[in-house]
TISE-433845 format. One line per field, with one value per residue (C-alpha): residue in one letter; residue number from 1; x, y, z. Coordinates in steps of 0.25 Angstrom, whole numbers, padded with zeros to 4 digits, m for minus. Example, Ala and Ser with C-alpha at 12.3 -4.5 7.8 and 13.67 -1.06 7.14 Angstrom:
2
code <- (a	s)
pos <- (1	2)
X <- (0049	0055)
Y <- (m0018	m0004)
Z <- (0031	0029)
! end
This chain:
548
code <- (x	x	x	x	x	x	x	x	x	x	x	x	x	x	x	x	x	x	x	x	x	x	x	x	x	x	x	x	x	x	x	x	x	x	x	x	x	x	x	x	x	x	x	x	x	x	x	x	x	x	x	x	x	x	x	x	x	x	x	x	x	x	x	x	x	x	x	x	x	x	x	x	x	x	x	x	x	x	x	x	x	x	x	x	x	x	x	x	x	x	x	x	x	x	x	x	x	x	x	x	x	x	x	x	x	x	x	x	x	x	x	x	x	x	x	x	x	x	x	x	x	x	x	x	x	x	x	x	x	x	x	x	x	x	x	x	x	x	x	x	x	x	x	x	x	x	x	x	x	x	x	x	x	x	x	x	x	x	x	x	x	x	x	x	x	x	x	x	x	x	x	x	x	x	x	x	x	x	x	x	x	x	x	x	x	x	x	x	x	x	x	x	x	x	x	x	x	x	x	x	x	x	x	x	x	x	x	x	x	x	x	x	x	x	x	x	x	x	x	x	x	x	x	x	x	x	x	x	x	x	x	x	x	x	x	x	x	x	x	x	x	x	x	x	x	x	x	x	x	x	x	x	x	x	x	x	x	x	x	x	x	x	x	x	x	x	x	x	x	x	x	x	x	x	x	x	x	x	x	x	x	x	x	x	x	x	x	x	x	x	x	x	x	x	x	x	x	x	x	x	x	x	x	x	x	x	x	x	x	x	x	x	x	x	x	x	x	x	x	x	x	x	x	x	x	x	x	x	x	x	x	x	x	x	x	x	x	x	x	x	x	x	x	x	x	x	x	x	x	x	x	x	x	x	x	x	x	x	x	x	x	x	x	x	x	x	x	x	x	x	x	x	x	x	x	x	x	x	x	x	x	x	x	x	x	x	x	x	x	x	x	x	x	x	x	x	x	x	x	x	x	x	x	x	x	x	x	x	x	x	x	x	x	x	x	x	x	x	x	x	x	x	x	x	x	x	x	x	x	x	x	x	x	x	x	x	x	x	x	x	x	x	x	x	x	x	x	x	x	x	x	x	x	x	x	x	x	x	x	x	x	x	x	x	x	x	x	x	x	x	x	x	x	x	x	x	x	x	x	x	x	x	x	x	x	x	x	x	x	x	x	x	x	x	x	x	x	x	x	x	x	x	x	x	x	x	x	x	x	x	x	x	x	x	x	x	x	x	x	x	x	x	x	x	x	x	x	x	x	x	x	x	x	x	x	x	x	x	x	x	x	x	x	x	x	x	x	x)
pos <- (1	2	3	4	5	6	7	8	9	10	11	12	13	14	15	16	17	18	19	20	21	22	23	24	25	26	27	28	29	30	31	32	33	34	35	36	37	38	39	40	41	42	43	44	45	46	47	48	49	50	51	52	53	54	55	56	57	58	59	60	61	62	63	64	65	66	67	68	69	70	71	72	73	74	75	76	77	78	79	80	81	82	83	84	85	86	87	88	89	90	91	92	93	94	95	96	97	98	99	100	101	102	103	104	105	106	107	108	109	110	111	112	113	114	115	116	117	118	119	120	121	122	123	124	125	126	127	128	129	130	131	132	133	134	135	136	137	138	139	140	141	142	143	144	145	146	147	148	149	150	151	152	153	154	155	156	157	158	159	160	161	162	163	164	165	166	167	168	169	170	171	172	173	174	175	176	177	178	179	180	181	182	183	184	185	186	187	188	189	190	191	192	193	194	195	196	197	198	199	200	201	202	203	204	205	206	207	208	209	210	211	212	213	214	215	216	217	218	219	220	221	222	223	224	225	226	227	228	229	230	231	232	233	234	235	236	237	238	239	240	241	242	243	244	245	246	247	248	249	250	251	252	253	254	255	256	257	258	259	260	261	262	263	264	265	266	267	268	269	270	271	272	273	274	275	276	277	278	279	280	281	282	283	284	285	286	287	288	289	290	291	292	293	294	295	296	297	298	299	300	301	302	303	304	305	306	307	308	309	310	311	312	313	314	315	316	317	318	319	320	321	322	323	324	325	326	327	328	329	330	331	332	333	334	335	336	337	338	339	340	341	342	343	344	345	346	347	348	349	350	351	352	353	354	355	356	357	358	359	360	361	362	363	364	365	366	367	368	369	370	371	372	373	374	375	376	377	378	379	380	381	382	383	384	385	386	387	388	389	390	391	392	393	394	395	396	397	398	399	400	401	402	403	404	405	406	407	408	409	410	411	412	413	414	415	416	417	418	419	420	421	422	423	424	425	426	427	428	429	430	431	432	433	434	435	436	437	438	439	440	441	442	443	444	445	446	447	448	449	450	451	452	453	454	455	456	457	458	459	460	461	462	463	464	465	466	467	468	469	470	471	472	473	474	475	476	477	478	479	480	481	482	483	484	485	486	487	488	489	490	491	492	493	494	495	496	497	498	499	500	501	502	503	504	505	506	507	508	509	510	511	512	513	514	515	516	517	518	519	520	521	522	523	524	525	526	527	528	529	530	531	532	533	534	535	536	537	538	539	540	541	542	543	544	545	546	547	548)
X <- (m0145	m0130	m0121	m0110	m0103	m0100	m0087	m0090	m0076	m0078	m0067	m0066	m0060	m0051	m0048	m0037	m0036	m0035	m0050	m0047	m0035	m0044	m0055	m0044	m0039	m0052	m0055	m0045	m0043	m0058	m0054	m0040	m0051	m0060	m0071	m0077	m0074	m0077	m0072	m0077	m0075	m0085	m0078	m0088	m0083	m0091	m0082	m0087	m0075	m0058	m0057	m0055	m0048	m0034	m0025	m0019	m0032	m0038	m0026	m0026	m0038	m0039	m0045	m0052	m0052	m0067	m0061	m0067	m0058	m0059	m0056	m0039	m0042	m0051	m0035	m0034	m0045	m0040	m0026	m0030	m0041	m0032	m0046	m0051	m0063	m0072	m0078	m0090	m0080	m0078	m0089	m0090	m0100	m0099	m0104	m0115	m0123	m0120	m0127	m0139	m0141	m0140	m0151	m0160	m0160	m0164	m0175	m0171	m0174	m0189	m0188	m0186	m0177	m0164	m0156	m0142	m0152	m0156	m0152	m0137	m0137	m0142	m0135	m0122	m0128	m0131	m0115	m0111	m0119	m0116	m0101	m0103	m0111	m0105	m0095	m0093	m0089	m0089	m0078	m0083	m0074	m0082	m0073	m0072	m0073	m0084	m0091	m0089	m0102	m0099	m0098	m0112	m0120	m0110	m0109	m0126	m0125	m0115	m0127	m0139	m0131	m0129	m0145	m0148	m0137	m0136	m0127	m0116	m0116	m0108	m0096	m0092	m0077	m0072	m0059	m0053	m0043	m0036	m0029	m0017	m0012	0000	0002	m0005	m0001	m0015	m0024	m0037	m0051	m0060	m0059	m0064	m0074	m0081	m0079	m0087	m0098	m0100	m0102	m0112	m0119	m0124	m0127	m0113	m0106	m0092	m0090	m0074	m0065	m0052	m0042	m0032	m0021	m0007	m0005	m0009	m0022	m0022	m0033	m0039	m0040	m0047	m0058	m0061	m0063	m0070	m0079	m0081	m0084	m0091	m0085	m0078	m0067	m0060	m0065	m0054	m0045	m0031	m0027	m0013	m0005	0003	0015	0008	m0007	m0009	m0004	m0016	m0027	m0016	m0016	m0033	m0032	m0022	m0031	m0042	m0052	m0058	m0063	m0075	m0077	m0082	m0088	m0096	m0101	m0103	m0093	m0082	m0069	m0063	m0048	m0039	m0028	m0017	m0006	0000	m0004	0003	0017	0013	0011	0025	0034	0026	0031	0044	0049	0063	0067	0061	0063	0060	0051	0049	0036	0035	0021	0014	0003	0013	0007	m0003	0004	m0011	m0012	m0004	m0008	m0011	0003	0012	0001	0006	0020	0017	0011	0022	0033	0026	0026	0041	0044	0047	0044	0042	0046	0042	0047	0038	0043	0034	0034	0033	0046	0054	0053	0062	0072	0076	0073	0083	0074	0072	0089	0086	0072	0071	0059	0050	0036	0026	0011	0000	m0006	m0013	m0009	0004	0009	0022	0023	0037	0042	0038	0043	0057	0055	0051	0063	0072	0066	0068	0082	0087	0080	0073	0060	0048	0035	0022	0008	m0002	0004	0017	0016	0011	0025	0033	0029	0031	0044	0047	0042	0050	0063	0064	0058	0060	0046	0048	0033	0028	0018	0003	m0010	m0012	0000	0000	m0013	m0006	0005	0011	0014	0004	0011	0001	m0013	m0030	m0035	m0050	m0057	m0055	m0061	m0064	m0062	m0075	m0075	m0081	m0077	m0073	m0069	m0061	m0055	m0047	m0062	m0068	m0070	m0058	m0065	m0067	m0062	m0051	m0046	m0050	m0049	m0043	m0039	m0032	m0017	m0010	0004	0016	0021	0035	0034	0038	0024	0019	0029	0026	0011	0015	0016	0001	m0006	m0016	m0018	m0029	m0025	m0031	m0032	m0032	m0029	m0033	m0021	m0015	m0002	m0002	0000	0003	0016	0017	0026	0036	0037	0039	0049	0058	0057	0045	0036	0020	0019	0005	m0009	m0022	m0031	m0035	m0020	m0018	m0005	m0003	0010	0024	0039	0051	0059	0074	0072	0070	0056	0047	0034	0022	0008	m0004	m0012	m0011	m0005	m0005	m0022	m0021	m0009	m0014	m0004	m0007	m0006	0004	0001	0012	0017	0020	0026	0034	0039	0043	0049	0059	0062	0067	0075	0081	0084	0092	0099	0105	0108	0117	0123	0129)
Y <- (0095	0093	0101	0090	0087	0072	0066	0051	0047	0031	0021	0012	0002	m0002	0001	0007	0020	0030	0034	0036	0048	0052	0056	0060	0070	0076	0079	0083	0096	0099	0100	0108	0118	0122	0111	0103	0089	0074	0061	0047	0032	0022	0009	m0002	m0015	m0022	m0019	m0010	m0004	m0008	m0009	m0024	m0025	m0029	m0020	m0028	m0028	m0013	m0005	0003	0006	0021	0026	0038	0047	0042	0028	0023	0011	0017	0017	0019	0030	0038	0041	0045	0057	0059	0062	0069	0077	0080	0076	0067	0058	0049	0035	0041	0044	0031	0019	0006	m0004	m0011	0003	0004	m0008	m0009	0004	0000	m0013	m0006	0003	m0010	m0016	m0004	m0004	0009	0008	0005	m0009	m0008	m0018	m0013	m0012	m0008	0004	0013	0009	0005	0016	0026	0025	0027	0040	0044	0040	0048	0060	0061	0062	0072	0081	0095	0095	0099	0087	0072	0064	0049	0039	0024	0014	0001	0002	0006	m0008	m0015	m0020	m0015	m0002	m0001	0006	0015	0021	0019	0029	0038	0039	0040	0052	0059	0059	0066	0076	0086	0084	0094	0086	0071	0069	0054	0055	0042	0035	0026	0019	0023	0010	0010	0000	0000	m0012	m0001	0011	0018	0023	0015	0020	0009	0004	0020	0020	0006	0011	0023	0017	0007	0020	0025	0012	0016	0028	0037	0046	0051	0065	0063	0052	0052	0043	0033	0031	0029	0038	0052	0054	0059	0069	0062	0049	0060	0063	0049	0046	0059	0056	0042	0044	0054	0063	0079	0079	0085	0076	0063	0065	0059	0051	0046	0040	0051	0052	0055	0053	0064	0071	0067	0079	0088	0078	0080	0093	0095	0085	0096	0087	0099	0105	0094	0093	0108	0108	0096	0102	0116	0123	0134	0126	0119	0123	0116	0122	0110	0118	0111	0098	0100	0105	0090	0081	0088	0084	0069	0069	0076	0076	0081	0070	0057	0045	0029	0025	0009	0005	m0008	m0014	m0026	m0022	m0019	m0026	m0016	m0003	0005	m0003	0009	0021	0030	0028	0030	0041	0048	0046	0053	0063	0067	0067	0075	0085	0084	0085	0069	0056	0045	0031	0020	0006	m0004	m0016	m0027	m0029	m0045	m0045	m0038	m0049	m0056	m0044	m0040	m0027	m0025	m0017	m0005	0000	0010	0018	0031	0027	0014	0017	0004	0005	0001	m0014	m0027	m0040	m0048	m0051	m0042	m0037	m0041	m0036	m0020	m0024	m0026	m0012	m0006	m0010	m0006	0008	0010	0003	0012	0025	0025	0035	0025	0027	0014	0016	0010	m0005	0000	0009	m0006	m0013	m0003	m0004	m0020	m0018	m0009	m0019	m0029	m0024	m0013	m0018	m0032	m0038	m0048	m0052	m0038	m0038	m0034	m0042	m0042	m0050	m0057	m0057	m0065	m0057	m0054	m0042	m0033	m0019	m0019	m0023	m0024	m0013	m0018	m0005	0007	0022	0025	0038	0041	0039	0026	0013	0003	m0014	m0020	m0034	m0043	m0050	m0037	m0035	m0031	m0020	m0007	m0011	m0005	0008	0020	0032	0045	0045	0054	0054	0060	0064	0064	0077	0077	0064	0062	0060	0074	0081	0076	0080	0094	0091	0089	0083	0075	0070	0061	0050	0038	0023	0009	m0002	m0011	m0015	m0003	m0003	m0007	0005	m0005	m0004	0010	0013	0000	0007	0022	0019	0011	0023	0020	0033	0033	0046	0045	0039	0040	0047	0035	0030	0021	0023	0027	0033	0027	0033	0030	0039	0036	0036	0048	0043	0031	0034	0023	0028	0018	0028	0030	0045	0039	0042	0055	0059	0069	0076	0089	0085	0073	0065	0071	0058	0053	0066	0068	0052	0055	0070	0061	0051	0060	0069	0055	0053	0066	0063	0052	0056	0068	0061	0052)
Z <- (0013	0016	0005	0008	m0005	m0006	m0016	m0017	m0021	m0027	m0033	m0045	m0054	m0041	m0027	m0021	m0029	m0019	m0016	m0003	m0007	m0018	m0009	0002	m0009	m0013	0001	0005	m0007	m0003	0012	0008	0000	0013	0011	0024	0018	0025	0019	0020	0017	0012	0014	0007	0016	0026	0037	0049	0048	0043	0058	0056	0043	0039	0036	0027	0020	0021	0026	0039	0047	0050	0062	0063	0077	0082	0080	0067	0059	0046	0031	0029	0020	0030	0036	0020	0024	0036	0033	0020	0027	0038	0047	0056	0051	0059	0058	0048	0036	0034	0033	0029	0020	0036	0045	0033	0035	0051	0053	0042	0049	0062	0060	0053	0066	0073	0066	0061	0044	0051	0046	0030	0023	0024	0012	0005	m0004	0004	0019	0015	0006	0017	0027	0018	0012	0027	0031	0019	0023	0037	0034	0024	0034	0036	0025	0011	0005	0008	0001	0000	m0004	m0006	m0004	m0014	m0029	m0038	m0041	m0028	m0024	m0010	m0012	m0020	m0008	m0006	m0022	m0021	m0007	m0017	m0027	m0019	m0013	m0029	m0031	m0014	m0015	m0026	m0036	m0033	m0019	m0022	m0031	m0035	m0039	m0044	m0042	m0051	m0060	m0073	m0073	m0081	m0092	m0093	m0106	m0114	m0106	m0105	m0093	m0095	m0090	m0093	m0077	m0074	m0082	m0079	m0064	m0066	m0075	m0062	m0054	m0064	m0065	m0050	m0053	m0049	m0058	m0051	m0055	m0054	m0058	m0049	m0060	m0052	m0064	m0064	m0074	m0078	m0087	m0099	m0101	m0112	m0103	m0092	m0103	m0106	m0092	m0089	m0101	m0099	m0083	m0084	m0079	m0082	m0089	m0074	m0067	m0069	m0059	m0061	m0049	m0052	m0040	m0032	m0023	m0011	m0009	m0002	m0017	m0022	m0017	m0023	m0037	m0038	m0037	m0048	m0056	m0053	m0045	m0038	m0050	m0055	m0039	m0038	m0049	m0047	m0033	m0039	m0029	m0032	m0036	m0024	m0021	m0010	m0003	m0004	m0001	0012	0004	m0005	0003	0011	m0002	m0007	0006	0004	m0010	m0010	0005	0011	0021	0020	0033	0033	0044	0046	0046	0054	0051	0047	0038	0026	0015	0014	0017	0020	0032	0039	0028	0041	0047	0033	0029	0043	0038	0025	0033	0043	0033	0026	0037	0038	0022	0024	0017	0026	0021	0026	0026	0028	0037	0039	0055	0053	0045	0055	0065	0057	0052	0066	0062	0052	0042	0053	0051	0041	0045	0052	0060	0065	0063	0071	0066	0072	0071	0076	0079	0082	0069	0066	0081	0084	0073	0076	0089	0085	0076	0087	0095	0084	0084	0099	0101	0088	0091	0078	0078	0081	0081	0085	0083	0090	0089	0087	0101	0108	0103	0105	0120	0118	0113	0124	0135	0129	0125	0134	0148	0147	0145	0137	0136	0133	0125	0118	0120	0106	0104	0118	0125	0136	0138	0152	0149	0142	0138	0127	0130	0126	0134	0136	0140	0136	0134	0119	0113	0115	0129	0130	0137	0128	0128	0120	0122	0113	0109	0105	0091	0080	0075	0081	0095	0096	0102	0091	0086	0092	0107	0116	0120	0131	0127	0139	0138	0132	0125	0111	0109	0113	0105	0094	0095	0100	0114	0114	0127	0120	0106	0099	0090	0084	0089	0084	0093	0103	0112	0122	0130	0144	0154	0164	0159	0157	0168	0165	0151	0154	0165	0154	0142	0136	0139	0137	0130	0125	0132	0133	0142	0148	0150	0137	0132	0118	0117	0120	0117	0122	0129	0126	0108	0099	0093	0099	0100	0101	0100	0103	0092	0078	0073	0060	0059	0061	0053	0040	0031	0036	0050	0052	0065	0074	0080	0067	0062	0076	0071	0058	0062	0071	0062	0052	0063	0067	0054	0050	0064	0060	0047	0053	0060	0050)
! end
């Protein structure tokens, strides 16, 4: 039998209260004190994957390096764990009943009715193991709320797994509200307690109460949920809202949630070395210099559509003992300003993206950033306009263009490439009537750098580096050679010839990368691009202020 330790780590009363961090948090103070911790996601919807959903909707998509559209808060793991996971540390409700109904037509359940208890069921147990294999603890985090009628197979998996493994093997830690009401000025626990009575009316008893409140509990409020949950008296864990999420690991441990967890698992008292953590979570906090980058998007109304990217920012300023700022400039409303918001930033940052809608207006920010010399950096769709601008402010081309824009244009520069070589080697098709989801080009590929680039001294002067990918369009090297002999250098591609990197020679800071650094950017280890990007900006920044 595995000794795997498995921490279910469930939500309640509402969404949205940081069960993703929470379980981040947790393993990331087992990980700091020498244990073999894995991590996953359990996202309860009927998608295949977030592959196809709005941003707008469900935040970012984060990819992981064997190409899997996952879960935004898998990047939470990654960027915590400082680790890369893979497609099997996050599934969906959708990847559950596909493989069940995969193996009924196989013939493979020998012709049994097939049912949510025990098929359904089964094969999520079986998921659950064969992540937890070969480590000490298993962090799972079920996505949803405690009573949604989705999640049910997931919390019945939960308890099946409490009566096969021994007791001092699975953990349920509970995350939820202390709502405050602030007519009366009290904390109320009613809403916790009915949360964790539905948990018990299925037969689950969480062990540890992680309390989402706005303001500090009292400890006789702590004893009345304690005695009312069920649970030891330090076992409610205060969760109040912190500065910095990446304070939060440092926040549970003050609040002493190793304790009830060692003691549960009958193991010598845990003790993490947070040291550099902490020096991290201080320069986040309280940092020395501080820049302003513009942020030209078009997914701004919900800000998590890009939390890779701004977590990466967080990440390299931290490095560098600075707070980055950002301000947010909606790429649609710049069409119409002519660019007037982008005087007063430091850098232009251009993320990645689909679709024409808000396309002219990173165009002009981009042209701003290469006629002002202002520190620039595009992703992915940001690295394709860049060369568009280029095409057509530069050389001329007034019809340069992308077929996603313009599938008739004359002049391609960026373009559908039908057939290409997957990561793993295999040949692959893609047209513009393939299917949205999971047809793109993902997951971690190989770049070759051009010695003495920009590009290369960032990452060290390496040869080749691996980052990740998301995105179906490419730029065109038949006019590669057009572009290098006008300044625009291709720093950056692949080993099959695909570009992936672009600078300009004549400007401090222009770099465009057909990738995205930001999905492998961690705390400890900010992705070097980035970093190299924000290292400039603030250089250019105490330049000019000298020379004032």
């Amino acid at each position: 039998m595995s000794n795997t330790k498995y921490i279910f780590v469930t939500g309640g009363v509402l969404s949205s209260l940081g069960k993703g961090i929470s379980s981040s948090s947790l393993a990331t103070l087992l990980k700091q004190s020498g244990y073999k911790v894995n991590i996953l996601k359990i996202d309860p919807y009927i998608n295949i994957d977030p592959g196809t959903m709005s941003p707008l909707e469900h935040g970012e998509v984060f990819v992981t390096a064997d190409g899997a559209e996952t879960d935004l808060d898998i990047g939470h793991y990654e960027r915590f764990l400082n680790t890369s996971l893979s497609k099997g540390n996050n599934f969906t409700t959708g990847q559950v009943y596909l493989s069940v109904i995969e193996n009924e037509r196989k013939g493979n359940y020998l012709g049994k009715t097939i049912q949510v208890v025990p098929h359904i069921v089964d094969e999520i147990k079986s998921r659950i193991k064969a992540v937890g294999k070969g480590y000490d603890f298993l962090v799972i985090e079920l996505g949803g709320t405690v009573g949604d009628i989705e999640g049910l197979p997931f919390l019945e998996a939960m308890r099946q797994l409490k009566h096969e493994l021994p007791n001092t093997q699975v953990l349920s830690i509970h995350v939820t509200l202390i709502p405050l009401i602030r007519a009366a000025g009290e904390l109320k626990t009613k809403p916790t307690q009915h949360s964790v009575q539905e948990l018990r009316r299925i037969g689950i008893t969480p062990q540890i109460i992680i309390a989402r409140s706005e303001k500090p509990l009292s400890k006789d409020l702590k004893k009345k949920l304690a005695m009312s949950c069920d649970v030891a008296d330090d076992s409610v864990i205060e969760a109040l809202d912190a500065k910095s999420i990446y304070q939060c690991p440092l926040n549970f441990l003050k609040e002493g949630i190793l304790t009830p967890i060692a003691r549960h698992f009958a193991i010598a008292p845990i003790k993490p070395d947070v040291s550099e953590w902490d020096m991290l979570v201080k320069k986040i906090i309280s940092p020395k210099d501080e820049i302003t980058i513009a942020f030209v998007g078009k997914y701004l109304h919900l800000k998590e559509s890009y939390k890779s990217l701004t977590e990466a920012l967080i990440h390299a300023g931290a490095n560098i003992d600075t707070r980055v700022c950002i301000k947010w400039i909606d790429s649609e409303a710049l069409e119409h300003t002519q660019g007037a918001e982008l005087s007063d930033v430091d850098g232009i940052l251009i993320p990645g993206g689909f679709g024409s809608r808000g396309i002219w207006g990173k165009i002009l920010a981009i042209r701003y950033a290469r006629e002002h010399k202002v520190p620039f950096l595009g992703i992915c769709l940001g690295m394709q306009l860049s060369i568009i601008e280029f095409a057509r402010n530069v050389l001329g081309i007034e019809k340069a263009d992308s077929t996603e824009f313009a599938p008739d244009t004359s002049h391609p520069f960026i373009y559908l490439i039908e057939d290409f070589i997957d990561q793993c080697g295999k040949s692959q098709v893609r047209t513009i009537k393939s299917p949205m989801g999971g047809t793109m080009r993902l997951g971690e590929y190989e770049c070759v750098l051009r010695p003495q680039s920009k590009i290369a001294a960032a990452y060290n002067h390496a040869k080749v580096v691996k980052e990740r990918h998301r995105h179906r369009y490419e730029a065109n090297p038949a006019y590669r050679a057009l572009l290098e002999e006008n300044g625009m250098q291709i720093s950056g591609e692949s080993k099959s010839g695909l570009i992936e990197a672009i600078e300009l020679e004549k400007h401090p800071f222009f770099i465009g990368v057909q990738f995205h650094p930001e999905f492998t950017s961690r705390l400890q280890a900010p992705n070097p691009i980035i970093l190299a990007f924000v290292k400039k900006i603030l250089e250019s920044k105490g330049a000019t202020q000298k020379s004032r």
